[in-house]
C-alpha positions as CSV (number, residue, x, y, z in Angstrom):
1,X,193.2,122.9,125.8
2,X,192.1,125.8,124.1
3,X,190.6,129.2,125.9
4,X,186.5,128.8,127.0
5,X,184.6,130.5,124.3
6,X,181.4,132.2,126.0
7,X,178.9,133.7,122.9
8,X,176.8,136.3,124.3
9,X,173.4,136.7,122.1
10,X,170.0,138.0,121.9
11,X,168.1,140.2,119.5
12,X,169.4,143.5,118.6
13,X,169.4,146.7,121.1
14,X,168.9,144.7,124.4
15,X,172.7,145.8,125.4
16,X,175.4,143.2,124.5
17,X,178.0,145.1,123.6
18,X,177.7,147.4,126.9
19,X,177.2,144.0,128.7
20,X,181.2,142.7,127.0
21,X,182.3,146.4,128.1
22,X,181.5,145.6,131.6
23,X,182.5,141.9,131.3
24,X,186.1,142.8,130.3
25,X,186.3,145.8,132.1
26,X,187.2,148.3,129.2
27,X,185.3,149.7,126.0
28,X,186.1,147.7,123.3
29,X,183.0,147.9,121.6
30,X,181.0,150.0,120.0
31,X,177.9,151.0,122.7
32,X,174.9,153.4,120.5
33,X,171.2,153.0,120.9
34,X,170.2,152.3,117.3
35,X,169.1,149.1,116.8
36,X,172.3,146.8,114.6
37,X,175.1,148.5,115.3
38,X,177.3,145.4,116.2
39,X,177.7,143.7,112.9
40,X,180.5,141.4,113.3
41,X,181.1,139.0,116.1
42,X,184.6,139.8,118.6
43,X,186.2,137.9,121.1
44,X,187.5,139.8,123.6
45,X,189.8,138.1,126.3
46,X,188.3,138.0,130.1
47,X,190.0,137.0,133.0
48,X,188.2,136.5,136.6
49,X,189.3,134.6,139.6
50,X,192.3,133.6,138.1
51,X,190.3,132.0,134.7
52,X,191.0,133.7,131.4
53,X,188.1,133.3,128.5
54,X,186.7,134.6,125.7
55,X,183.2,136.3,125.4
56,X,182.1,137.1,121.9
57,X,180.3,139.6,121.0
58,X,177.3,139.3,118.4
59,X,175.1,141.2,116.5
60,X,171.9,139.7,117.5
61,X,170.1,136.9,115.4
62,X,166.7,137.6,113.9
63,X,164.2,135.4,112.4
64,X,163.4,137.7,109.2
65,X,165.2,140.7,107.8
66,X,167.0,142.8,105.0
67,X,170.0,140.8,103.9
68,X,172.7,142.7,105.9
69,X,170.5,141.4,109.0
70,X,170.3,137.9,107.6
71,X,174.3,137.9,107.2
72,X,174.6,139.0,111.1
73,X,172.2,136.3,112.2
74,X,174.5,134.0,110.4
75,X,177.8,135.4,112.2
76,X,175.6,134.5,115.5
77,X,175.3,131.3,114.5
78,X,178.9,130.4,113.4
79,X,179.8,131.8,116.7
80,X,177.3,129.6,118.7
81,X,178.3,126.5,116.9
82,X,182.1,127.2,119.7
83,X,180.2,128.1,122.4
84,X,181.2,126.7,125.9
85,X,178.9,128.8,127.5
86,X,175.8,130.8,125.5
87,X,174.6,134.6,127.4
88,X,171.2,135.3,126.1
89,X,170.7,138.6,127.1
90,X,167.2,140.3,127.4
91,X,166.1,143.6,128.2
92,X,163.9,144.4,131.5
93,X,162.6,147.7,130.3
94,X,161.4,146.6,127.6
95,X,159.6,143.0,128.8
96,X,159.6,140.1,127.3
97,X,158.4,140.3,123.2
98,X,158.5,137.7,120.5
99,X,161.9,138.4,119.4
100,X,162.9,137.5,122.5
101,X,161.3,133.9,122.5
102,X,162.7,133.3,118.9
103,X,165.8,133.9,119.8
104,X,165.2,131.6,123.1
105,X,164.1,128.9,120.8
106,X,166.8,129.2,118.6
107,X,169.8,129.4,121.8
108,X,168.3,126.3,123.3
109,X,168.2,124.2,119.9
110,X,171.4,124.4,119.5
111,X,172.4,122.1,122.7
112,X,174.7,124.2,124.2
113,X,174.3,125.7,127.7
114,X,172.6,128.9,128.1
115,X,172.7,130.9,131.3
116,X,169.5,133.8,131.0
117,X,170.9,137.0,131.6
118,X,168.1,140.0,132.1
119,X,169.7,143.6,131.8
120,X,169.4,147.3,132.2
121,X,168.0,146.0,136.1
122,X,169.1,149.3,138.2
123,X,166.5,148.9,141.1
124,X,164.5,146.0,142.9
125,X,161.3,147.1,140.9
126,X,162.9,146.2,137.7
127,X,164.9,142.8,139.6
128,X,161.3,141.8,140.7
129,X,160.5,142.1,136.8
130,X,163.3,139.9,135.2
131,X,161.0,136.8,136.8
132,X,159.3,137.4,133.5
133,X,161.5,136.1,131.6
134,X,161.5,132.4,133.1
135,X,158.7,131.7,130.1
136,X,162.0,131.7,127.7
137,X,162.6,128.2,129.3
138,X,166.4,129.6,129.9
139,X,166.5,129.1,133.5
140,X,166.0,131.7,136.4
141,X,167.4,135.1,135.4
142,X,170.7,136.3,136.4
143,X,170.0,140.3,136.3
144,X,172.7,143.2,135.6
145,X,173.0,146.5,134.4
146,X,175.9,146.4,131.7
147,X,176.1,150.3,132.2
148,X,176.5,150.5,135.9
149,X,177.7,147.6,136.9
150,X,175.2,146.0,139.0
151,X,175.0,142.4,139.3
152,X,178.4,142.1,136.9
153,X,180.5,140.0,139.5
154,X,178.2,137.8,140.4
155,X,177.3,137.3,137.0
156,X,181.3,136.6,136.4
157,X,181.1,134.1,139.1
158,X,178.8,132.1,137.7
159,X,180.2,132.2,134.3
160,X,183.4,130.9,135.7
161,X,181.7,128.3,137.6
162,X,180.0,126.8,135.1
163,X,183.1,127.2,132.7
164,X,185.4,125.3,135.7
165,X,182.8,122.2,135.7
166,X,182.9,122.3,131.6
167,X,187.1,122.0,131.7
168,X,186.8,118.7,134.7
169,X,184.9,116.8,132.5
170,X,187.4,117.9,129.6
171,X,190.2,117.1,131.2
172,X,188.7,113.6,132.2
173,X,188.0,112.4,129.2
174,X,191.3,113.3,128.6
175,X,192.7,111.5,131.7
176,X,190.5,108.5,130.0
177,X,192.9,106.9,127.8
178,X,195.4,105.5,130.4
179,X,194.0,101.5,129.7
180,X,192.1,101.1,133.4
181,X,188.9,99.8,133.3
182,X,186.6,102.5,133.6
183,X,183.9,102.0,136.1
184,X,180.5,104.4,137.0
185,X,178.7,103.9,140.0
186,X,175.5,105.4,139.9
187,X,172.0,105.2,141.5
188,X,169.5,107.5,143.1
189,X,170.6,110.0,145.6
190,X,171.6,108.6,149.3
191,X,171.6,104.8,148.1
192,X,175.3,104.7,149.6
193,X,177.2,105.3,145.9
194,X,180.3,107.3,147.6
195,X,180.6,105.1,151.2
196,X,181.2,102.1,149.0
197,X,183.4,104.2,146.2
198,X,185.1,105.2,149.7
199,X,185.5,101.4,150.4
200,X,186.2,100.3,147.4
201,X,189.3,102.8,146.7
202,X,190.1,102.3,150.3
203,X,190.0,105.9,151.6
204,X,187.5,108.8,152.1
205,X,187.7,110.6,148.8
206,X,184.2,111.4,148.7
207,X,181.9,113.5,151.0
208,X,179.4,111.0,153.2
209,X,176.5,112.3,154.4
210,X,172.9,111.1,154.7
211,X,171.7,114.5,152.8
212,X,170.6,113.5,149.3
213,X,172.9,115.5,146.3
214,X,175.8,115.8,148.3
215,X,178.3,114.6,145.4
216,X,178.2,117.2,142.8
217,X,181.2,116.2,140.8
218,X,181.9,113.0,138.8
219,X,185.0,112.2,140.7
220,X,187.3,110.2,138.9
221,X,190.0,107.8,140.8
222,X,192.2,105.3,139.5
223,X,193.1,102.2,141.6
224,X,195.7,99.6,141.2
225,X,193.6,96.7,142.3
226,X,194.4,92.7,142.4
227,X,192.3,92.4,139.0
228,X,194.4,95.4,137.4
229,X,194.0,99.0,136.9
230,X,190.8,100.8,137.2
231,X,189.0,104.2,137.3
232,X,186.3,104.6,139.7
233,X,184.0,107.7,138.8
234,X,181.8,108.6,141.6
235,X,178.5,110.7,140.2
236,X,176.2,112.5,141.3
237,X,173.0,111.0,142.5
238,X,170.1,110.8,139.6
239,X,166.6,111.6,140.8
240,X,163.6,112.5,138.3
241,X,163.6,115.5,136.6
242,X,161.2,117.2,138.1
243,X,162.7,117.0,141.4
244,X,165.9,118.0,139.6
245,X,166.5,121.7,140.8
246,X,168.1,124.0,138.0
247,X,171.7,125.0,138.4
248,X,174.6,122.6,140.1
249,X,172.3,119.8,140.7
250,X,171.6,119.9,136.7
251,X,174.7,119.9,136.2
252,X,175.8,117.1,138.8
253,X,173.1,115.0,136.2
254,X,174.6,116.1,133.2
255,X,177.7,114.6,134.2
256,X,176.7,111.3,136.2
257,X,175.3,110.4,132.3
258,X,178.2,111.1,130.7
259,X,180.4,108.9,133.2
260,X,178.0,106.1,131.8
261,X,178.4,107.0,128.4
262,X,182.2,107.1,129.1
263,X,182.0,104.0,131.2
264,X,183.4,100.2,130.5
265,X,181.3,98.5,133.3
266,X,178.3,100.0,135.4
267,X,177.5,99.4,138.8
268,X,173.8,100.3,139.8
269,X,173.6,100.9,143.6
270,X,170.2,100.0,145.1
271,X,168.9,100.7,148.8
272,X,167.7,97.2,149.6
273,X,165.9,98.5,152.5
274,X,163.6,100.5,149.2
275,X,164.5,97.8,146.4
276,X,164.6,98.7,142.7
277,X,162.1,101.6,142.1
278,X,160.6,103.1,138.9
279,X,163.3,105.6,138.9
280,X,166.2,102.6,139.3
281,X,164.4,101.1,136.2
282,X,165.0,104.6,134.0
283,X,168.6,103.9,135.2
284,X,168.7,100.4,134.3
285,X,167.2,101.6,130.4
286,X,170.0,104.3,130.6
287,X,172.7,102.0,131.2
288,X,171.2,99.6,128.5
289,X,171.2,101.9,126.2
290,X,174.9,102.7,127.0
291,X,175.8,99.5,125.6
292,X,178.3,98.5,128.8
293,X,177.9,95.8,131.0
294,X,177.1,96.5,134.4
295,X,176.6,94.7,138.4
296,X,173.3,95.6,140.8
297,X,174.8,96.3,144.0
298,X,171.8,95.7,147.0
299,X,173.6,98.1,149.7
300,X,172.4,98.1,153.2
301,X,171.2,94.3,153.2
302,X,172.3,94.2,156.7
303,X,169.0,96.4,157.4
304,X,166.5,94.1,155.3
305,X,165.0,91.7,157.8
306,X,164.8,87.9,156.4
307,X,161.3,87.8,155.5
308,X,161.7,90.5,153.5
309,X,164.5,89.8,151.2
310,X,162.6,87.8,148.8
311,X,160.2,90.4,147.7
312,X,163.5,92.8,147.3
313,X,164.8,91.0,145.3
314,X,161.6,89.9,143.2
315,X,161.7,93.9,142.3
316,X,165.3,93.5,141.1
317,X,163.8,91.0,139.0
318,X,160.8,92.9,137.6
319,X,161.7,96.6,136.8
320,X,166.3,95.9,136.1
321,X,165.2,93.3,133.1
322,X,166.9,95.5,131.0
323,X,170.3,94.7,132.6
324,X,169.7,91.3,131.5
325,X,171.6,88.7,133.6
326,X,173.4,91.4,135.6
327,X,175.0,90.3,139.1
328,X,173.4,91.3,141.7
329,X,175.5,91.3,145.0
330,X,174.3,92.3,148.2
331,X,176.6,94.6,150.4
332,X,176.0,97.0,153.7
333,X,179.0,99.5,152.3
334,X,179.0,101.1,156.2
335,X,180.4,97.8,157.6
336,X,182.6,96.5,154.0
337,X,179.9,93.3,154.4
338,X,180.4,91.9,150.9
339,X,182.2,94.6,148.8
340,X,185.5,92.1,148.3
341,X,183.0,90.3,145.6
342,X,182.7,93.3,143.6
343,X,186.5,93.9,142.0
344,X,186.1,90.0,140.6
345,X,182.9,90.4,139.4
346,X,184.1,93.7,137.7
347,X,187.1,91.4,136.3
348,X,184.8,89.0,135.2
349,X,182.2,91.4,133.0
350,X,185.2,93.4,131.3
351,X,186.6,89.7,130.1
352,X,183.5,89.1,128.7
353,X,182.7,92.6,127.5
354,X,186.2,92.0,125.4
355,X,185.3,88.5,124.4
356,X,186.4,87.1,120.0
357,X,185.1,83.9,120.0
358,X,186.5,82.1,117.1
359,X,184.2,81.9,113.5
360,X,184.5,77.9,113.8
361,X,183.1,77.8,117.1
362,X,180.6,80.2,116.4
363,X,179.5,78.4,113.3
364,X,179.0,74.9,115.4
365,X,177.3,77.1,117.7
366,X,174.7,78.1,115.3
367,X,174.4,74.6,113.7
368,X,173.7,72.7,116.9
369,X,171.0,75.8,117.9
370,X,169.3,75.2,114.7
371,X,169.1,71.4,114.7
372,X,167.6,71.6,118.3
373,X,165.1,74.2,117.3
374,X,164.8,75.0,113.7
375,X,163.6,78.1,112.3
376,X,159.8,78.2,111.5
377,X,160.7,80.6,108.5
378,X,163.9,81.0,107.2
379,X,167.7,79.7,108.0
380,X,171.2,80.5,109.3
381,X,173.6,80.0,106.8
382,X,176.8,81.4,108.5
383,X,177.7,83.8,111.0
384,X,180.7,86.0,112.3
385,X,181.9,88.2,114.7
386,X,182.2,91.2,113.5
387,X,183.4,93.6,116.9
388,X,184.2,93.1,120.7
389,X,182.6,95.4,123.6
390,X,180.3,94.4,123.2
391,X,180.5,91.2,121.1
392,X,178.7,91.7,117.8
393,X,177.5,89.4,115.8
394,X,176.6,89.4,112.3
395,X,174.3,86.3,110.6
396,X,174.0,85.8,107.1
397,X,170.5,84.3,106.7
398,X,168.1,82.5,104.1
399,X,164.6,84.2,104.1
400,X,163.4,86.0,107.8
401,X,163.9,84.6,111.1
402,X,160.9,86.2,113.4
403,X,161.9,87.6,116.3
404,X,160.7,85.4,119.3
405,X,164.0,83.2,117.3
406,X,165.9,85.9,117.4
407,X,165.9,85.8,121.4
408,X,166.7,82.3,121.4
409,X,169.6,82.8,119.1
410,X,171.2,85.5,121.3
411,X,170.4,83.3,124.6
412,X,171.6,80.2,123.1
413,X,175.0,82.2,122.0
414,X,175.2,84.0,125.5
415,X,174.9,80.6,127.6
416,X,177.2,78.4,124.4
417,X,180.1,81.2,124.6
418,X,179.4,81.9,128.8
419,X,179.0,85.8,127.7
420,X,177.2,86.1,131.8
421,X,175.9,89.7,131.6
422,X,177.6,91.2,129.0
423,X,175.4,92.9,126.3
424,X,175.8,91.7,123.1
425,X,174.5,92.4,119.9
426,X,173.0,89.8,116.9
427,X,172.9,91.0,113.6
428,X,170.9,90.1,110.4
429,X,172.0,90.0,106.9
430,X,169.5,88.2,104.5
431,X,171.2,86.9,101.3
């Protein structure tokens, strides 16, 4: 894996270079108050609480200028394009001016992470003046004086923080391609997601407590089960994003949707004592649009009385429509009350997440469709299957089917070719 590359930018003069000086602990480069007189960009090696990485130095980017200034903007930019990490660096003394929020703009379009970092803060008047700079839209400030030193370790903690959650998921995605079946579990915060990962891997390898956000990490464990290998990845719970507070927690999200994007087969914990909520629904669309099958888990159905079970599950029905035919099993994870049907419904969704179905059946399959309800424009001359997980289907048609037909192709195929809850995807090619 090769070294974290952390780009530190921000218009000219704010104090970059003195900021790398302090960050690696010597001078290697060069520190004068004129305004440009870092041209190139320089990685210099860093190494803090035992993690070594890279922090480049740049020249500043600028929206307009001479040609030399243009040509230094672009070495920002190459640099950024690498970036683990991205430092944009402001200046305190000066306040907040539109270079500044041009260079903001320009740091957060690029998609990689950018920690704020306000310098030249010697005292508490000027720390109570980086607060400023929160209308970049970088996050809270982390403030520093590059030339004395103030606020550089803490800023190194968090660089190496941040850096240490980049290289887990890394290095799971890496872990990814040993052939288990690759399983998220995600939900809202304290919906029970790590007790029944906990009882479903048979040990405590996640923290339990009734505190919403206490998993942080995607925790990945691989099981040898009865129904064959698989990866469990535990996330962090998902709440709306503006309950979402900046830092870890964003993180903790970050990483619960790439186990889904990562994922073969979802499992969508719900607190039956709640039932499905509008923010369960935004997780339901999320997992749709992940492509991967997935289960609805009702936890704590021990704690629903009998008279109300019925309108729970009537929410299932309304807001998880997106999740199609989905299972949904009903489990109190506390007592292990109905988690043994989970690992063959898993077995059963991956075998028909993998599903060929043969072109001659598929083709009888279309023809008896369209004899028992015909087309009101158009026709189905032939089909195939074109992919697996999901299963992807590709018709060749006569003129344009309209899409209430379309639905009842794709049901008709599901129920023919027992696809259960699988996604799967119908394609068009008019001839």
């Amino acid at each position: 894996m090769s070294k974290p590359q952390v780009v530190i930018v921000g218009r000219p003069n704010v104090g970059k270079s003195s900021l790398v000086n302090r960050l690696a602990g010597k001078r290697v480069a060069v520190v004068e108050e004129h305004r440009g007189v870092t041209r190139d960009r320089k990685a210099v090696e860093v190494e803090w609480r035992g993690v070594s990485f890279d922090v480049v130095d740049t020249g500043g980017w600028l929206e307009a200028g001479d040609s030399l200034e243009e040509k230094v903007s672009k070495q920002a930019e190459a640099a950024l394009a690498g970036a683990d990490l991205v430092l944009l660096v402001v200046d305190v003394t000066t306040g907040m001016v539109d270079e500044d929020t041009h260079a903001a703009r320009w740091a957060l379009r690029s998609g990689r992470p950018v920690m704020l970092v306000v310098n030249k803060v010697d005292d508490a008047i000027h720390e109570a003046a980086s607060w400023e700079f929160l209308g970049l839209g970088a996050g809270d400030p982390n403030t520093v004086s590059a030339q004395h030193g103030r606020g550089a370790g803490d800023l190194l903690d968090r660089i190496v923080e941040h850096l240490g959650e980049v290289q887990m998921v890394e290095a799971a995605a890496e872990a990814d391609d040993d052939g288990a079946l690759r399983v998220a579990i995600v939900g809202r915060p304290n919906v029970g997601k790590s007790t029944l990962f906990n009882k479903l891997i048979g040990e405590e390898r996640s923290v339990v407590h009734d505190m919403p956000g206490t998993t942080r990490d995607a925790i990945d464990t691989v099981v040898e089960t009865e129904v064959g290998l698989i990866r469990f990845i535990d996330t962090a719970g998902m709440r709306r994003r503006a309950k979402t507070e900046a830092g870890l927690e964003t993180y903790a999200v970050l990483r619960s949707l790439d186990a889904l994007d990562r994922a073969d087969i979802a499992i969508l914990v719900i607190d039956a004592t709640v039932g499905a909520t509008g923010q369960d629904q935004r997780l339901a669309e999320r997992i749709s649009a992940a492509g991967c099958p997935s289960l609805v888990v009702l936890n704590k159905w021990e704690l629903v009385s009998l008279d109300e079970r019925d309108a729970v599950l009537a929410t299932v029905g309304e807001k998880l429509a997106f999740l199609g035919d989905a299972p949904v099993m009903k489990t109190t994870a506390t007592s292990g009350k109905g988690v043994h049907r989970i690992l063959p419904a898993l077995s059963i969704a991956a075998a028909d997440y993998g599903k060929r179905v043969p072109t001659g059946a598929l083709n009888r399959a279309i023809r008896d469709l369209q004899i028992k309800q015909p087309a009101p424009t158009g026709k189905i001359r032939y089909a195939v299957q074109g992919a697996t997980e999901p299963p992807t289907f590709t018709l060749f048609v006569a003129g344009r089917l309209p899409s209430t037909y379309m639905r009842y192709v794709e049901r008709s195929l599901r129920e023919r070719f027992e696809l259960g809850s699988s996604p799967i995807r119908v394609r068009v090619r008019v001839e």
